[in-house]
N, C-alpha and C positions, 0 to 999 in steps of 0.2 A: 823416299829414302829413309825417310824417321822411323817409316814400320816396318822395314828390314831388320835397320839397326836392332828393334825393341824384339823382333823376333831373336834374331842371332842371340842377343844376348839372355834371352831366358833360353834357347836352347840350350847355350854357354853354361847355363845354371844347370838344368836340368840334367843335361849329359854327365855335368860332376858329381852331380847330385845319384842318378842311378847308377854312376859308376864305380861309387862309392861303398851304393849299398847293396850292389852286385860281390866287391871282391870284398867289404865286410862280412855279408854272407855266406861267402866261400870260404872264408879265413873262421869261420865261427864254426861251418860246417866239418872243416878239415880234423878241426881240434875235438869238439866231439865225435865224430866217428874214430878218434885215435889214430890216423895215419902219417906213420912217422916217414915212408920213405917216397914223399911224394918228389912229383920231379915233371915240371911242364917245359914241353921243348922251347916254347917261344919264351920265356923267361930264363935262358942259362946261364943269371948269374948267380941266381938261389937258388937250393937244394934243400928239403926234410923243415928243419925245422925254423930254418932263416925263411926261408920263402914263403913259410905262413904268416913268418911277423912280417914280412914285409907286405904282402898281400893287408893285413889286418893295417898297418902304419897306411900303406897308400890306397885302402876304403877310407878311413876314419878323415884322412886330410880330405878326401876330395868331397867327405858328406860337410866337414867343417866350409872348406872354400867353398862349397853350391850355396851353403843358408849364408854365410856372411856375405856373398856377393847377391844374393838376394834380399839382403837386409841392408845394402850400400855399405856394407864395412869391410876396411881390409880388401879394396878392389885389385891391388895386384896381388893377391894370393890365388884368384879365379887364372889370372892370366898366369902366371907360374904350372899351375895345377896341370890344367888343359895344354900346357906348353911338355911337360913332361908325359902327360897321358900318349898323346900325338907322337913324342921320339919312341917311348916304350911298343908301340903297338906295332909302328915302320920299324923299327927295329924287330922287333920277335919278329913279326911275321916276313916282312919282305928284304932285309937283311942280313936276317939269320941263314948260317951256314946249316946248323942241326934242324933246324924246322920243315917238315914236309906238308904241304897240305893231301888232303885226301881226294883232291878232286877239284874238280869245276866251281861247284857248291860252296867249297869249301876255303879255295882265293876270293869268290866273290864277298862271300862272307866277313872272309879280313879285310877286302878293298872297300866292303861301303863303312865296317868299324873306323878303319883309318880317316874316311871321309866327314864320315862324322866325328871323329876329332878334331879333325881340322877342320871344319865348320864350329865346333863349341871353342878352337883356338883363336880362332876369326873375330868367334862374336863374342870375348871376355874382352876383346878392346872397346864393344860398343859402349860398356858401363860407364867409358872415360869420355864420355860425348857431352857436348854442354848440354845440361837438363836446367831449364828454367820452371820454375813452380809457381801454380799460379795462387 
């Protein structure tokens, strides 16, 4: 049970951690090529130039929450984090009225996304497990 826990929660880490520096990268990328009238279905609450910064705000928290709960600090900010990643993703994708997938490919693709958020939401509780040191 102890090496569930210690997996779950470097996933926990990890998945914040890439996901982080997947929508920083997007958010970097949007700004240098100049694209002012961006507009993603599974995201309708931002538009153009809000949804970059927010893209840029929620990479940068989820790169800060993956290393501080990798360095045992500030443990519920992992769990906040992956708790919001998880509503955004169910949301965009399997809630949303405007969002279409393209395909077969292309549900499965959002259902194991969502899965694995909710596995990295799972295991930012493992952090909070008693660790004795020896």
């Amino acid at each position: 049970m102890k090496f569930l826990a210690v997996v779950l929660r470097l996933w926990s880490c990890a998945f914040s951690l890439f996901l982080g520096l997947f929508l920083t990268g997007l958010a970097t990328l949007i700004v240098t090529a100049d694209i002012h009238n961006l507009d993603m279905a599974m995201l309708p609450w931002w538009k153009g130039t809000t949804l970059t910064v927010m893209l840029f705000v929620l990479g940068l928290s989820g790169i800060v929450a993956g290393i501080l709960a990798a360095l045992k600090r500030i443990k519920p900010l992992l769990v906040v984090y992956t708790l919001v990643a998880f509503a955004v993703i169910v949301d965009g994708y399997f809630l949303n009225a405007t969002y279409r997938f393209d395909g077969k490919s292309g549900a499965m693709s959002a259902a194991w996304l969502a899965l694995a958020a909710l596995l990295a939401f799972a295991g930012s509780f493992a952090q909070f497990g008693n660790s004795r040191e020896a």
